[in-house]
C-alpha positions as MATLAB code, in Angstrom:
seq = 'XXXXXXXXXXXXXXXXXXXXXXXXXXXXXXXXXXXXXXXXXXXXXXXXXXXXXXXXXXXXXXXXXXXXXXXXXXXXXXXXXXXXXXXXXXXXXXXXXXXXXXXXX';
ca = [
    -110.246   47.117  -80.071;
    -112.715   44.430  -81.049;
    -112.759   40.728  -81.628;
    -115.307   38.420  -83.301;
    -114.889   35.111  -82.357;
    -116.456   32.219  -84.682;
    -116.844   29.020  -83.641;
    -117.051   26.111  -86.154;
    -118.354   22.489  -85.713;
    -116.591   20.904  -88.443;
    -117.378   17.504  -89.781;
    -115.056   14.642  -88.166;
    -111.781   15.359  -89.719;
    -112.161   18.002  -91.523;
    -110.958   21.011  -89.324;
    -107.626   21.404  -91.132;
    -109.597   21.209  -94.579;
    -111.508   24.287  -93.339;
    -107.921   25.946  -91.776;
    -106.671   25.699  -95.373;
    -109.961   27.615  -96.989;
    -109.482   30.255  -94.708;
    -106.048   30.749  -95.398;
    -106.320   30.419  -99.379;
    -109.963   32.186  -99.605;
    -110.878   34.284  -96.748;
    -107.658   35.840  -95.665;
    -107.330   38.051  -98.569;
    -110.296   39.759  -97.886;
    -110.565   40.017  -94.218;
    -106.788   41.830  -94.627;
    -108.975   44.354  -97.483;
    -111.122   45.495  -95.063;
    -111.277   48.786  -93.201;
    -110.679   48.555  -89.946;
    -109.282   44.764  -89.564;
    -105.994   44.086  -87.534;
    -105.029   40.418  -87.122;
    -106.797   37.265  -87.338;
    -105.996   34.108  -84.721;
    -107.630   30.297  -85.630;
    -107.880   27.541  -83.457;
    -107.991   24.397  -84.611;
    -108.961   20.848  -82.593;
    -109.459   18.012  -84.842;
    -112.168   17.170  -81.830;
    -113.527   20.708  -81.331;
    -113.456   22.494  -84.662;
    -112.841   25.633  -85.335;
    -112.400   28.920  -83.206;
    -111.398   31.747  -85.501;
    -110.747   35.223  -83.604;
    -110.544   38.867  -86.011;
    -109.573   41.408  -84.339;
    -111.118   44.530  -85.518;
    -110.359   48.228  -84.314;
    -113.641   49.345  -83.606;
    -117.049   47.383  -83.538;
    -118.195   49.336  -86.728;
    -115.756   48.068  -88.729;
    -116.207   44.467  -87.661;
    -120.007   44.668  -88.099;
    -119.600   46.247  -91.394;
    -117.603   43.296  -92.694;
    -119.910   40.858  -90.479;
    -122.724   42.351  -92.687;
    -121.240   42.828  -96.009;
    -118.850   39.938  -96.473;
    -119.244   36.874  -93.857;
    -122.082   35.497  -95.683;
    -119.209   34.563  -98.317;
    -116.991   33.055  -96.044;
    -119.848   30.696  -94.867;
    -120.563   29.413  -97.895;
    -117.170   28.399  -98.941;
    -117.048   26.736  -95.765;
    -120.346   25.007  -95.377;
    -119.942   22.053  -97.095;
    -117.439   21.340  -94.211;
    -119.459   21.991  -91.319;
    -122.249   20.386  -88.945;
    -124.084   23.103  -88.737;
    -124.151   27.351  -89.533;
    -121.101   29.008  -87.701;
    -121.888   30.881  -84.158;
    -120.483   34.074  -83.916;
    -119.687   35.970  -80.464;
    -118.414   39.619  -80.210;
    -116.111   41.695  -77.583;
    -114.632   44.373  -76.321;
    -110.710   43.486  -76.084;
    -110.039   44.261  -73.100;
    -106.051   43.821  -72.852;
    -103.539   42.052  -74.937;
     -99.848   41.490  -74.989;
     -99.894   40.589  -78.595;
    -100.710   44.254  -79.471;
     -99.598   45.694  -76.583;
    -102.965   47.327  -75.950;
    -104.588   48.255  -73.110;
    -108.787   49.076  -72.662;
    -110.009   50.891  -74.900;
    -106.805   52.092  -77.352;
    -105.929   50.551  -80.847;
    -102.067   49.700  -80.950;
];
């Protein structure tokens, strides 16, 4: 399994406002695309933003990184300090899915 993590510096009180895009805008698609298990935000109304998809192989969460975040930023920007940073990773366990190294629940 796979997990892009996003981290958003959103303007001074304005992390929910970016929560609720997410859910009404982004969600849809994210849950459309091959490959996508779960997604997980974080929300600080100090810190921003840390949204977490879990993906089921790093293919799949580069293909939607390529084909589709571009969308999600814009919706988003007007919201934001500055352009999203994106991390990747190899899951490496998780009670949630109940998965261990290397195997998709």
């Amino acid at each position: 399994m796979f997990v892009r993590v996003v981290e958003v510096k959103t303007k001074p009180g304005k992390a929910r406002e970016v929560c609720g895009k997410l859910h009404s805008e982004v969600l849809s698609t994210l849950k459309a695309q091959p490959g996508f298990v779960d997604e997980i935000v974080l929300v600080s109304d100090a810190e921003g933003i840390l949204a977490l998809s879990f993906w089921k192989t790093k293919a799949d969460a580069e293909r939607y990184s390529h084909e589709d975040y571009g969308k999600v930023a814009e919706i988003i920007q007007h919201l934001v300090h500055s352009k999203p940073k994106v991390h990747a990773f190899d899951v490496e366990t998780s009670t949630c899915h109940n998965i261990a190294k290397g195997k998709v629940a």
